[in-house]
N, CA, C, O and CB atoms as a CASP TS submission, in Angstrom:
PFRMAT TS
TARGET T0000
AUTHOR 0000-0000-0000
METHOD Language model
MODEL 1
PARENT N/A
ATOM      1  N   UNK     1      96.642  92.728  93.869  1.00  0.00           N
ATOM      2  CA  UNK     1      98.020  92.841  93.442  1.00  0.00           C
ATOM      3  C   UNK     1      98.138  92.710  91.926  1.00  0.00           C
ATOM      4  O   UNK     1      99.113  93.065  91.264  1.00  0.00           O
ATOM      5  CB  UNK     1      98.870  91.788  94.131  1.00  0.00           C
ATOM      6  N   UNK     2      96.841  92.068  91.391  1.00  0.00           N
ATOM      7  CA  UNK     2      96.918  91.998  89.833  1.00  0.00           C
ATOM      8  C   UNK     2      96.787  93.209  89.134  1.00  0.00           C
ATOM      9  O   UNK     2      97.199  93.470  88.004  1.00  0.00           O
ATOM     10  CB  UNK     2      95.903  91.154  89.277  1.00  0.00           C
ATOM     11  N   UNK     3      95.986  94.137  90.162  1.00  0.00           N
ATOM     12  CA  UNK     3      96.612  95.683  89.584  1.00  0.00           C
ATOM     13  C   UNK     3      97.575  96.214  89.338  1.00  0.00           C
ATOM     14  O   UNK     3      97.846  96.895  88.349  1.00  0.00           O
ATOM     15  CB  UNK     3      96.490  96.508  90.064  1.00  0.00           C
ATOM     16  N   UNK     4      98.236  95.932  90.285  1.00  0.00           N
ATOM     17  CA  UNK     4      99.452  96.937  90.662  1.00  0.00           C
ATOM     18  C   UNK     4     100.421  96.373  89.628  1.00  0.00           C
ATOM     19  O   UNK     4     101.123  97.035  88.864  1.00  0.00           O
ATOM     20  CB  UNK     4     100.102  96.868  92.402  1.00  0.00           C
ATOM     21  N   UNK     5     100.348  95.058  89.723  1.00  0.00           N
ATOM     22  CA  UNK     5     101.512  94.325  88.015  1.00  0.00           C
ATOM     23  C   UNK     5     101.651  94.956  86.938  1.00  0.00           C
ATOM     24  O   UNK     5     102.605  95.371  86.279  1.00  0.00           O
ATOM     25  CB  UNK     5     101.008  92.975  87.139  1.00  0.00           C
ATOM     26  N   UNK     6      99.815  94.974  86.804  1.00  0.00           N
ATOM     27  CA  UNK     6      99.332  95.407  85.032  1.00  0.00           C
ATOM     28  C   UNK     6     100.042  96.945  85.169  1.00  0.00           C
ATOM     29  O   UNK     6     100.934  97.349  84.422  1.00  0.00           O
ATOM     30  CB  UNK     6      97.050  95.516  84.563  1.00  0.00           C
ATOM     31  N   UNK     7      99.518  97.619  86.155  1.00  0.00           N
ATOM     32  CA  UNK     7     100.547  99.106  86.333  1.00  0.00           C
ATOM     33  C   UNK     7     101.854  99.150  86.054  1.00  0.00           C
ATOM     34  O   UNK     7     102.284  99.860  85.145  1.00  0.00           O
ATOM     35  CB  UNK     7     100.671  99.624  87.691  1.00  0.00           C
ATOM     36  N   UNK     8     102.678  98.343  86.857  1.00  0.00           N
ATOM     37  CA  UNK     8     104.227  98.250  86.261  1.00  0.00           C
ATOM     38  C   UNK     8     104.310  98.097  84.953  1.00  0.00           C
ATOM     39  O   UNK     8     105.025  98.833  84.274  1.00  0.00           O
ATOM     40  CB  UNK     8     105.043  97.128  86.764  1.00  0.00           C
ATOM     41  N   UNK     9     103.241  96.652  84.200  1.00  0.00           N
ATOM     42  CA  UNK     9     103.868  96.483  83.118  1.00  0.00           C
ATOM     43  C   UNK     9     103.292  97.998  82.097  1.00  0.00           C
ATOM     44  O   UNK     9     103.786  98.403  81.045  1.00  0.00           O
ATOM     45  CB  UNK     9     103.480  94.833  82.559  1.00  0.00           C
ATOM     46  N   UNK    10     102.278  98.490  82.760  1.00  0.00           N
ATOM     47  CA  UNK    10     102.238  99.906  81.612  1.00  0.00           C
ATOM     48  C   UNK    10     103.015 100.862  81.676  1.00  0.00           C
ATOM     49  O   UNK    10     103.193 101.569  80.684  1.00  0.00           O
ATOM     50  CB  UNK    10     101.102 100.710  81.589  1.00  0.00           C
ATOM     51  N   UNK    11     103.698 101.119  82.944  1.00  0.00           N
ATOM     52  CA  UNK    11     104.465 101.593  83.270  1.00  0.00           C
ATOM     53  C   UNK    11     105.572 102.171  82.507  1.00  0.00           C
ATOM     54  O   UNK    11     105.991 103.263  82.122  1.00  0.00           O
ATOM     55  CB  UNK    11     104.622 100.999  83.916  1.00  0.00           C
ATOM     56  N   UNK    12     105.960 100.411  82.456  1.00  0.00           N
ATOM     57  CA  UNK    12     107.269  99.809  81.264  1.00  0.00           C
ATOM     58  C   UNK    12     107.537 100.261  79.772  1.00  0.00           C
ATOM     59  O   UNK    12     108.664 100.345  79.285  1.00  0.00           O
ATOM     60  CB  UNK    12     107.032  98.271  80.956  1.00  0.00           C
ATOM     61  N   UNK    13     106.321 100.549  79.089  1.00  0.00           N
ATOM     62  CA  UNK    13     106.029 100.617  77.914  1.00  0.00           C
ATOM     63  C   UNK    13     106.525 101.836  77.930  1.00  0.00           C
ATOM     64  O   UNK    13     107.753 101.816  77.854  1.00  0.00           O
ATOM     65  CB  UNK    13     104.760 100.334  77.464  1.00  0.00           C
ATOM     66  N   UNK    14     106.084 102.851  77.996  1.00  0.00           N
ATOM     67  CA  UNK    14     106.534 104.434  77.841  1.00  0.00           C
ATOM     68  C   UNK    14     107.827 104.651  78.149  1.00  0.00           C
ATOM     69  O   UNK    14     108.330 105.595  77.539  1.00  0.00           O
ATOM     70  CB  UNK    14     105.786 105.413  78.720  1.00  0.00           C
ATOM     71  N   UNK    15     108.641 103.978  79.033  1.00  0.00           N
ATOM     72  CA  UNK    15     109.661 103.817  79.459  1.00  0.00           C
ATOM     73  C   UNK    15     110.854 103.234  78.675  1.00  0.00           C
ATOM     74  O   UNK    15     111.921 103.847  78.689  1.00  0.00           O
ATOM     75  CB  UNK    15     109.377 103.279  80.360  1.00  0.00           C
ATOM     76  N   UNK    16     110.743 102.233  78.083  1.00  0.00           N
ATOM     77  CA  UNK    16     110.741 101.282  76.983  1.00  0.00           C
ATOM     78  C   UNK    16     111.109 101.879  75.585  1.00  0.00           C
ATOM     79  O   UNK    16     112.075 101.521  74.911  1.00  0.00           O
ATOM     80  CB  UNK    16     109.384 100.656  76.912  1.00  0.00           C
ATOM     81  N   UNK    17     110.393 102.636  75.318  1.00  0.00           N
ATOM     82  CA  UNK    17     109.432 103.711  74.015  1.00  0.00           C
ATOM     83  C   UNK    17     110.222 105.128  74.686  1.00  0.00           C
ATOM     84  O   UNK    17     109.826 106.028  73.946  1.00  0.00           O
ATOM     85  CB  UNK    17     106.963 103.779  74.200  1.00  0.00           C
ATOM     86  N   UNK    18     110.884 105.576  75.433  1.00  0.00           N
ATOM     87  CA  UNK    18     111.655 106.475  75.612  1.00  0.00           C
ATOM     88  C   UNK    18     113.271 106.378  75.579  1.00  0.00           C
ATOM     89  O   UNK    18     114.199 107.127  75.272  1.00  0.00           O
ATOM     90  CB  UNK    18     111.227 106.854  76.622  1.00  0.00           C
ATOM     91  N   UNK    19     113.096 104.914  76.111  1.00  0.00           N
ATOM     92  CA  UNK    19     115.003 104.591  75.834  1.00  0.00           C
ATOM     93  C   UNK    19     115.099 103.710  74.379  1.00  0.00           C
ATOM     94  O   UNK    19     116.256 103.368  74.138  1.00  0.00           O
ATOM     95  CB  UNK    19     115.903 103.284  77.423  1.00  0.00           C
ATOM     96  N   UNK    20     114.254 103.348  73.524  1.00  0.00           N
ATOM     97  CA  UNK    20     114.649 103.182  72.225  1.00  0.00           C
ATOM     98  C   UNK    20     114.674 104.418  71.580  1.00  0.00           C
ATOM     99  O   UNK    20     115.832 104.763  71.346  1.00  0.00           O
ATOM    100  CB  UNK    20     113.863 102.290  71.549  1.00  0.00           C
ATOM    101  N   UNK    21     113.846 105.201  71.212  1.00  0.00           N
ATOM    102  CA  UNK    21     113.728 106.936  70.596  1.00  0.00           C
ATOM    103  C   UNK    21     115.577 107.333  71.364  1.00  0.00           C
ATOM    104  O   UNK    21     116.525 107.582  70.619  1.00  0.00           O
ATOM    105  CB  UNK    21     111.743 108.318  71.728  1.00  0.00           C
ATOM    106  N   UNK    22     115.691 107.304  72.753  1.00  0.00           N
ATOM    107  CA  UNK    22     116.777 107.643  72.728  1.00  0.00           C
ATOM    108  C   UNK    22     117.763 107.184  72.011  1.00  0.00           C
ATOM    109  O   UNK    22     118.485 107.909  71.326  1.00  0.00           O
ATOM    110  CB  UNK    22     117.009 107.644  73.587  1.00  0.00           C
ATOM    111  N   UNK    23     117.861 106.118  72.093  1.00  0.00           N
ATOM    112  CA  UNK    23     119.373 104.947  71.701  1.00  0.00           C
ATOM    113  C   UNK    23     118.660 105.267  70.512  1.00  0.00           C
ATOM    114  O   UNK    23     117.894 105.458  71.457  1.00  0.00           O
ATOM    115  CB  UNK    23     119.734 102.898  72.326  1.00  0.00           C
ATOM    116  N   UNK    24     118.193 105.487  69.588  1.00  0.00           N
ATOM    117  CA  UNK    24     118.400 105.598  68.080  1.00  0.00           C
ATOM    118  C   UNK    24     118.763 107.491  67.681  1.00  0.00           C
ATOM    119  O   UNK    24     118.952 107.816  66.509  1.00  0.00           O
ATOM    120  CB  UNK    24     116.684 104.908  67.235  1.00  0.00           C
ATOM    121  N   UNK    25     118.806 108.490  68.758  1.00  0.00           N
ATOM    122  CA  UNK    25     119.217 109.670  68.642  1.00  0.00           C
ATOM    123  C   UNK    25     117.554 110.609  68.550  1.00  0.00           C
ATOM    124  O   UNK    25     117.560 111.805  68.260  1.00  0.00           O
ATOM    125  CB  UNK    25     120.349 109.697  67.256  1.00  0.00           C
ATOM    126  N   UNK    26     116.716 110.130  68.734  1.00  0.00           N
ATOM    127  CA  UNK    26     115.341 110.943  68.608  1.00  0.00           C
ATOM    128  C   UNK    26     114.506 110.976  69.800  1.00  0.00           C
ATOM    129  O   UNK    26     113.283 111.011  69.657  1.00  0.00           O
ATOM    130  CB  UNK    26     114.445 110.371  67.524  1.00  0.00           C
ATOM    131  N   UNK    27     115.137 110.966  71.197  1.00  0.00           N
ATOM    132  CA  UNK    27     114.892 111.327  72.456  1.00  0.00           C
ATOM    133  C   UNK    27     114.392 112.241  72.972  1.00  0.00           C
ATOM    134  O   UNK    27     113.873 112.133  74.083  1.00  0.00           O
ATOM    135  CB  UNK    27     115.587 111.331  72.918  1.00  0.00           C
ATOM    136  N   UNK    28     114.432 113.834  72.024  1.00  0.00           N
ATOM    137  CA  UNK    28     114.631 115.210  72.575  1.00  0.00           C
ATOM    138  C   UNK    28     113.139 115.444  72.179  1.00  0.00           C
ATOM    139  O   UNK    28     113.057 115.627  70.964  1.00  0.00           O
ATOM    140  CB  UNK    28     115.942 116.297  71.879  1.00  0.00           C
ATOM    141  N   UNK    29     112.255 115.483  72.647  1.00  0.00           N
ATOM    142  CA  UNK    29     111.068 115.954  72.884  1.00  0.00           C
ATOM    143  C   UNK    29     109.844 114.925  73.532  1.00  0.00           C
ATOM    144  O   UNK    29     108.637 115.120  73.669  1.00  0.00           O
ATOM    145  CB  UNK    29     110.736 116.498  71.620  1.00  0.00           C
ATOM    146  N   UNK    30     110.681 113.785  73.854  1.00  0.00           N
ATOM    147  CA  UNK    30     109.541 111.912  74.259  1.00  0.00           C
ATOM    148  C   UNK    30     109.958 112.415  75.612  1.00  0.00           C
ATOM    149  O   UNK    30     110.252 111.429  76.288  1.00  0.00           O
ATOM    150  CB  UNK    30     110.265 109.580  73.635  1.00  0.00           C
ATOM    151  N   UNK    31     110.107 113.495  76.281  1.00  0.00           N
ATOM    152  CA  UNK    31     110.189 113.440  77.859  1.00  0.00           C
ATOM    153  C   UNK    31     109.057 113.026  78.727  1.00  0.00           C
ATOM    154  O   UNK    31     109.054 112.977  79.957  1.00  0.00           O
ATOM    155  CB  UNK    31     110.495 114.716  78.343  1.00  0.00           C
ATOM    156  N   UNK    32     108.008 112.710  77.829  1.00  0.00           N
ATOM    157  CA  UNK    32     106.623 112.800  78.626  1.00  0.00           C
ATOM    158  C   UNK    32     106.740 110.966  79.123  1.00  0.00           C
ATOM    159  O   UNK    32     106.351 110.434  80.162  1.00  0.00           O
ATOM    160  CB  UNK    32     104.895 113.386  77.336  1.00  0.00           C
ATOM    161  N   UNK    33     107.505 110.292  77.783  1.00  0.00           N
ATOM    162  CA  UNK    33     106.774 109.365  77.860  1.00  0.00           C
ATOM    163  C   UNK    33     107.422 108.749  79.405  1.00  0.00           C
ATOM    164  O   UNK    33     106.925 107.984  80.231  1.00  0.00           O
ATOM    165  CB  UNK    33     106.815 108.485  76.457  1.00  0.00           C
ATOM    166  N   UNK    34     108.741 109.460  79.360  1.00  0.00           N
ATOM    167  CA  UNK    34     109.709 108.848  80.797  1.00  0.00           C
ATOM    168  C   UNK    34     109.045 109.672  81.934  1.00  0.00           C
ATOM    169  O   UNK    34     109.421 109.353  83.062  1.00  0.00           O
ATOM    170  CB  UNK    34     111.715 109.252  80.771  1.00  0.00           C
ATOM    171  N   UNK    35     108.278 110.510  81.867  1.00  0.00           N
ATOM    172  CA  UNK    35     107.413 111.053  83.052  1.00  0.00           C
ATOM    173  C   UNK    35     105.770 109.848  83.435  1.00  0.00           C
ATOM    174  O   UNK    35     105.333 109.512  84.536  1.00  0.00           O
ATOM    175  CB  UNK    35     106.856 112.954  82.391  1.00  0.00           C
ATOM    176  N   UNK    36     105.416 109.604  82.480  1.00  0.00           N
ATOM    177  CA  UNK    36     104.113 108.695  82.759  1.00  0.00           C
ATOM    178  C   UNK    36     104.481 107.603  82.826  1.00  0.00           C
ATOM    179  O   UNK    36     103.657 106.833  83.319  1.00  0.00           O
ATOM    180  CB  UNK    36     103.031 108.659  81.859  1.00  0.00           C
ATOM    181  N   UNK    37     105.491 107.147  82.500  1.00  0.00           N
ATOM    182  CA  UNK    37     106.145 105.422  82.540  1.00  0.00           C
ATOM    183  C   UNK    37     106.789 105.296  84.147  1.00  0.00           C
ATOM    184  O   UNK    37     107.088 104.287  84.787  1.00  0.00           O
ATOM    185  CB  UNK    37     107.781 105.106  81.094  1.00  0.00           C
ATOM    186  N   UNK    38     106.891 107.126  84.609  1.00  0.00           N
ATOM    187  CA  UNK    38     107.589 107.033  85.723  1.00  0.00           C
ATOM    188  C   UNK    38     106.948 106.655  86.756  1.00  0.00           C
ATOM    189  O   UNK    38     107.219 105.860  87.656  1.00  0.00           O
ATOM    190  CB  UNK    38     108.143 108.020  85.986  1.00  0.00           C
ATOM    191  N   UNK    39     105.674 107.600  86.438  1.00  0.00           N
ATOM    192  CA  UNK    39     104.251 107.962  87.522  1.00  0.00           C
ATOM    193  C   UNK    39     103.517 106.486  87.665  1.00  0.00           C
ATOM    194  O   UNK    39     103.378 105.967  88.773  1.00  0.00           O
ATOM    195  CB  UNK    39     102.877 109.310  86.681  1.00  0.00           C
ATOM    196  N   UNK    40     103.139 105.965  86.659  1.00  0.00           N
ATOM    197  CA  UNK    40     102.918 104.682  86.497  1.00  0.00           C
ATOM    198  C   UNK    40     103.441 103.402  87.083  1.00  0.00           C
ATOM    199  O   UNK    40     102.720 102.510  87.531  1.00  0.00           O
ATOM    200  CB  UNK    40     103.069 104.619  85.533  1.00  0.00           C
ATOM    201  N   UNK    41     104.745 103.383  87.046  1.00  0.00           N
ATOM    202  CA  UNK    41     105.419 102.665  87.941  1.00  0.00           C
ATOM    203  C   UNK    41     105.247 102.880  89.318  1.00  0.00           C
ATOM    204  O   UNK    41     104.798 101.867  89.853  1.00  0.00           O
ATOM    205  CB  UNK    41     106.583 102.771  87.693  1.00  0.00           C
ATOM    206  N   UNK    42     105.441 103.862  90.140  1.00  0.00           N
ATOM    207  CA  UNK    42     105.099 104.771  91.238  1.00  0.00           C
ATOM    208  C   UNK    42     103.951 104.301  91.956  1.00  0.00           C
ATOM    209  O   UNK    42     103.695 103.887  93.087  1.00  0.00           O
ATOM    210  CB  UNK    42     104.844 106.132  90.772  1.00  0.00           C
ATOM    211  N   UNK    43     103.238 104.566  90.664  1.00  0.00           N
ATOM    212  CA  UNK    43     101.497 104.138  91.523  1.00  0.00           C
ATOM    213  C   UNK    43     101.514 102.576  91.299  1.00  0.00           C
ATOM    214  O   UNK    43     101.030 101.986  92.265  1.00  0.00           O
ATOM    215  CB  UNK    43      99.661 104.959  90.541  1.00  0.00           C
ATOM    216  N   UNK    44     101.842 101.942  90.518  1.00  0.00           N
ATOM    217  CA  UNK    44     102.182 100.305  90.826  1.00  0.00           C
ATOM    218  C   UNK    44     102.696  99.958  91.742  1.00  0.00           C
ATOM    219  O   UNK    44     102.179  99.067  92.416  1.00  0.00           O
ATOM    220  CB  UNK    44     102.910  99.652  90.084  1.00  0.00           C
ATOM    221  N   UNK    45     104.342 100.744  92.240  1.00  0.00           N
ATOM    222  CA  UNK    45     104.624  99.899  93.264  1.00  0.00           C
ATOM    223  C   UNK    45     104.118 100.290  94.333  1.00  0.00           C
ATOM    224  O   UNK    45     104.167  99.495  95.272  1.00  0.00           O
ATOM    225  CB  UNK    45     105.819  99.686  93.453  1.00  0.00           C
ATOM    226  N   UNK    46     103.472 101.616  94.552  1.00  0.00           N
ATOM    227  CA  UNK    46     102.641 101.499  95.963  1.00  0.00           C
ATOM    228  C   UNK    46     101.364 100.744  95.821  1.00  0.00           C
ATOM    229  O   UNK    46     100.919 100.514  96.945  1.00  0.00           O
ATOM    230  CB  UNK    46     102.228 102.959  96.562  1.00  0.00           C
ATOM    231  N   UNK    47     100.584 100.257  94.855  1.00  0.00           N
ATOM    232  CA  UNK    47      99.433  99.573  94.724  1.00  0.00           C
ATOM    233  C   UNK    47      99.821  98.057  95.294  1.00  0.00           C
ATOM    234  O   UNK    47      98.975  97.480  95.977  1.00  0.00           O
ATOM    235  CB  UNK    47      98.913  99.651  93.172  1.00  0.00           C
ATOM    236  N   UNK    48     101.159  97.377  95.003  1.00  0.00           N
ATOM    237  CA  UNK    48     102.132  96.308  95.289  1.00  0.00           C
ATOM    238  C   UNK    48     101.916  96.172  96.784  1.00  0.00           C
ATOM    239  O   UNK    48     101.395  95.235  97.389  1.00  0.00           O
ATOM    240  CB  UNK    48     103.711  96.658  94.855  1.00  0.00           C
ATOM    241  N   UNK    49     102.623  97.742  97.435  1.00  0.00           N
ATOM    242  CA  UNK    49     103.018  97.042  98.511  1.00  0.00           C
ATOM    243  C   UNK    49     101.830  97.472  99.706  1.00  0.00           C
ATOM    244  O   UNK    49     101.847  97.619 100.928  1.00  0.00           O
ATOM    245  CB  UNK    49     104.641  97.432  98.861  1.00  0.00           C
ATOM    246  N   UNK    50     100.918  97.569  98.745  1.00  0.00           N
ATOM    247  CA  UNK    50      99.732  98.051  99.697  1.00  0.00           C
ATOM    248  C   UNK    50      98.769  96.371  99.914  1.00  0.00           C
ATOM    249  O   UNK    50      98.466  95.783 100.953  1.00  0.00           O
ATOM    250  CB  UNK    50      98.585  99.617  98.689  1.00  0.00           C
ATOM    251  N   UNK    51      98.574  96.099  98.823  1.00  0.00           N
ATOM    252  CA  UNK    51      98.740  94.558  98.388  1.00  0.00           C
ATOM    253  C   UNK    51      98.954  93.167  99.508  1.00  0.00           C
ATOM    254  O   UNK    51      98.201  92.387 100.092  1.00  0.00           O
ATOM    255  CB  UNK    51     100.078  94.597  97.477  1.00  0.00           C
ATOM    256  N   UNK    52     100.693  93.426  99.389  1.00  0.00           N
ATOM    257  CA  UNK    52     101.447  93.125 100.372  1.00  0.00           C
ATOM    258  C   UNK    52     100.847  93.269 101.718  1.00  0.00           C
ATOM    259  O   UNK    52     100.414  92.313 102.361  1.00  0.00           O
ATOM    260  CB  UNK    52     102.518  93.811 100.244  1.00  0.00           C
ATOM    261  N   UNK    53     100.841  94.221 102.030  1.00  0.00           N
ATOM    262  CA  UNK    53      99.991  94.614 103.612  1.00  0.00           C
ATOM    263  C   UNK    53      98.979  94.387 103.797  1.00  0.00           C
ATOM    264  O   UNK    53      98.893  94.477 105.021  1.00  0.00           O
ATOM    265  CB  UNK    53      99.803  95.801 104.066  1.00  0.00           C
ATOM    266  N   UNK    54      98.219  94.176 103.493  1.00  0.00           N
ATOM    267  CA  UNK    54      97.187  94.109 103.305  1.00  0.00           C
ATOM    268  C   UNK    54      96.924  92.620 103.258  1.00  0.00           C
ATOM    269  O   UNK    54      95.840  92.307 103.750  1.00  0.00           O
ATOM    270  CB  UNK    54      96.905  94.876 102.339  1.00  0.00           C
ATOM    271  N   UNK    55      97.529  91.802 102.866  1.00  0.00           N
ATOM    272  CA  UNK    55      97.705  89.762 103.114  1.00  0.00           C
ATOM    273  C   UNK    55      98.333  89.919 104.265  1.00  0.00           C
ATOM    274  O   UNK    55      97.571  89.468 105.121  1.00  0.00           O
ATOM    275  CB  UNK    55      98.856  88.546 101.871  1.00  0.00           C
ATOM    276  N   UNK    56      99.465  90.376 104.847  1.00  0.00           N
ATOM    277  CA  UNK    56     100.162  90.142 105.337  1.00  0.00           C
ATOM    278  C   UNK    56      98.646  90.621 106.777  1.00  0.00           C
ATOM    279  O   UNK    56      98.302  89.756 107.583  1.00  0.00           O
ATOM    280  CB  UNK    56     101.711  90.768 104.849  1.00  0.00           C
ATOM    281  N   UNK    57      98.159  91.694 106.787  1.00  0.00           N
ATOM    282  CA  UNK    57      97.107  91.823 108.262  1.00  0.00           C
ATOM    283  C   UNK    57      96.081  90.565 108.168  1.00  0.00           C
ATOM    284  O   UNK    57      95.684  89.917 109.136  1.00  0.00           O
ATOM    285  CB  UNK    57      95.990  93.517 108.302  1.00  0.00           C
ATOM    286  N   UNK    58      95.754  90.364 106.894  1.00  0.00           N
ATOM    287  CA  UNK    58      94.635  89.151 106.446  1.00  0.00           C
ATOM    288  C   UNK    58      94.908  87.928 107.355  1.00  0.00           C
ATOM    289  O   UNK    58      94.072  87.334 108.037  1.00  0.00           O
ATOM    290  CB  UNK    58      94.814  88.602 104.709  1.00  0.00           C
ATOM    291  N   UNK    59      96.359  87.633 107.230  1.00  0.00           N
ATOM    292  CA  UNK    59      96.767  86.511 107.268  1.00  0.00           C
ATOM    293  C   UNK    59      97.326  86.417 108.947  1.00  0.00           C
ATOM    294  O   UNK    59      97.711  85.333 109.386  1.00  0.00           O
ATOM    295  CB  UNK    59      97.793  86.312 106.040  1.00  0.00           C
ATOM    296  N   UNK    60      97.322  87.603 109.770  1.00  0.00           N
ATOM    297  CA  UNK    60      97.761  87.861 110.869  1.00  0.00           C
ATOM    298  C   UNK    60      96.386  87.971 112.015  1.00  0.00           C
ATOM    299  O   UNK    60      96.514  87.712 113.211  1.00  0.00           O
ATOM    300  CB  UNK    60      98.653  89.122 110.639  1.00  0.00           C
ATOM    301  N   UNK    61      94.971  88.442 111.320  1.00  0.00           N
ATOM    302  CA  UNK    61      94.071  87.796 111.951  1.00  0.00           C
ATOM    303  C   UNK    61      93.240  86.806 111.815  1.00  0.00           C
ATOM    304  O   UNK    61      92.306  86.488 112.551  1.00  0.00           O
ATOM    305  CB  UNK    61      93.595  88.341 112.177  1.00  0.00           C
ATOM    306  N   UNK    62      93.739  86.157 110.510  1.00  0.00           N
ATOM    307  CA  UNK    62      92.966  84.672 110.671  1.00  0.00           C
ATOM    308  C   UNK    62      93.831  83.861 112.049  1.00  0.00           C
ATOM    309  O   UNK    62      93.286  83.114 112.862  1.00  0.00           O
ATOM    310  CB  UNK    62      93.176  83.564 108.903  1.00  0.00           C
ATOM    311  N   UNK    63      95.346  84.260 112.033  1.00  0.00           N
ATOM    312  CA  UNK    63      95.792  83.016 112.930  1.00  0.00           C
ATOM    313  C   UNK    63      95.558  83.879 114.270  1.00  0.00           C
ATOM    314  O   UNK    63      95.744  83.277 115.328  1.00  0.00           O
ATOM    315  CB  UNK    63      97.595  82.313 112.659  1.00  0.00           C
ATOM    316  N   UNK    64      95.124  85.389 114.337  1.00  0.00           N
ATOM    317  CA  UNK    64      95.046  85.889 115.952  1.00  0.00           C
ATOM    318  C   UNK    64      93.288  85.076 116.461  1.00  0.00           C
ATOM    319  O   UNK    64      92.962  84.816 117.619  1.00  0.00           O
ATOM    320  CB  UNK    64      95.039  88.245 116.045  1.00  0.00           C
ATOM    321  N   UNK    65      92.504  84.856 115.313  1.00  0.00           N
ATOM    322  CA  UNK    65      91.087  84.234 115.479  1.00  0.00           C
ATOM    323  C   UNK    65      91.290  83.076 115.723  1.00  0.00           C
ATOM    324  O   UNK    65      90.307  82.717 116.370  1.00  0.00           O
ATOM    325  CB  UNK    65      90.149  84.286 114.410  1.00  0.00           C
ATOM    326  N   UNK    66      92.334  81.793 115.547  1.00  0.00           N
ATOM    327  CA  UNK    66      92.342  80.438 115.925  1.00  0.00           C
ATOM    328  C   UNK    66      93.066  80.631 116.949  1.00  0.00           C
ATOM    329  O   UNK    66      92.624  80.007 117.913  1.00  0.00           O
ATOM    330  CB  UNK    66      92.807  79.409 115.013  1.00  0.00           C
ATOM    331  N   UNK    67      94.268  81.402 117.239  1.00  0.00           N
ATOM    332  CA  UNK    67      94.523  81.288 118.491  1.00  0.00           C
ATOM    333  C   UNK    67      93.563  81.556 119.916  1.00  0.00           C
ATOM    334  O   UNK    67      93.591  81.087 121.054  1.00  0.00           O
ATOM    335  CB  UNK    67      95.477  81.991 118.455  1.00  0.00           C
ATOM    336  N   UNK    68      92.578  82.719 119.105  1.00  0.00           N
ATOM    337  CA  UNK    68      91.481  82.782 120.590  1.00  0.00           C
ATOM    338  C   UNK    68      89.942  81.667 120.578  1.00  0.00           C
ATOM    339  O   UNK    68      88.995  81.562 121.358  1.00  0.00           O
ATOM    340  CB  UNK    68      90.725  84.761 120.671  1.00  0.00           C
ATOM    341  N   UNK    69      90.392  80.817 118.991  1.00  0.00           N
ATOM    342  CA  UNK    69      89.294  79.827 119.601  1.00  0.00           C
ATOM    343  C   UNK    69      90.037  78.299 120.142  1.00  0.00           C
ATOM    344  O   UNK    69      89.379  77.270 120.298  1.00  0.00           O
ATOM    345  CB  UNK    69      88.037  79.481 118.249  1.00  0.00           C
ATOM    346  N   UNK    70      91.126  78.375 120.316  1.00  0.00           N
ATOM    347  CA  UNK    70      91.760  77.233 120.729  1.00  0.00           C
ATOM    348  C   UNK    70      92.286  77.533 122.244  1.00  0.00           C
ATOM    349  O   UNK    70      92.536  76.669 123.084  1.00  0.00           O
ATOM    350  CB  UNK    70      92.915  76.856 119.684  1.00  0.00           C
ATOM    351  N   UNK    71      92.402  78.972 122.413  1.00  0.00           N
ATOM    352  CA  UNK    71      92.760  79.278 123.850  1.00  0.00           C
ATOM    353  C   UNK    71      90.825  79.019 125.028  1.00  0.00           C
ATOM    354  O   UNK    71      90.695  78.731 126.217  1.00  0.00           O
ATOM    355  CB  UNK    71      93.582  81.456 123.739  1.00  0.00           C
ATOM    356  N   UNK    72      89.774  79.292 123.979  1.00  0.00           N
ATOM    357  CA  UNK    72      88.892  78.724 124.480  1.00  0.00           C
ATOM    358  C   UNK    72      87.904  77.781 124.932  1.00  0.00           C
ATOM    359  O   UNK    72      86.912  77.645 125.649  1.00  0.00           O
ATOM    360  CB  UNK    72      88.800  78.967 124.363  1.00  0.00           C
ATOM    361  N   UNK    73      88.913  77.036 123.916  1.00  0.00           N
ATOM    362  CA  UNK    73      88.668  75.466 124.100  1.00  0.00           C
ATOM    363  C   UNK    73      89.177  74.794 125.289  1.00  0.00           C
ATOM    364  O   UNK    73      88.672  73.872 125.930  1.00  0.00           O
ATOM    365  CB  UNK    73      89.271  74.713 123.001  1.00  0.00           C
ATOM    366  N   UNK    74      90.398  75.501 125.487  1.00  0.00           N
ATOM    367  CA  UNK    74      91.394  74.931 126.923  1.00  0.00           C
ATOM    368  C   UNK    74      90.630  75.242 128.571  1.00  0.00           C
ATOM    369  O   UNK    74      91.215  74.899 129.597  1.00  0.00           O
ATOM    370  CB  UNK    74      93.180  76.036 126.921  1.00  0.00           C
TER
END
């Protein structure tokens, strides 16, 4: 998941660096940078919530493995 962060936060930068150029009136040709700040983000938050899933099965068969060594204890 420490990927997928560092992704957002690069994300951010181009993004960032496209709405200052705007808000100062020199916007009209930095379209790229709001396209790779976009893509970037994109692939962060699916890197996130892949992440996410990915603990979340981790953590769903450690407790399906104690439940079948405690059901064999009984």
């Amino acid at each position: 998941m420490s990927i997928a962060l560092l992704m957002i936060v690069f994300g951010m930068i181009p993004i960032f660096r496209f709405v200052y150029l705007y808000a100062i009136g020199e916007g009209d040709g930095h379209v790229q940078s709001l396209v790779l700040g976009g893509a970037l983000l994109v692939c962060g938050y699916i890197s996130l919530l892949v992440g996410l899933l990915s603990d979340v099965v981790a953590t769903n068969r450690r407790l399906g493995e104690e439940i079948v060594a405690i059901l064999r204890r009984s």
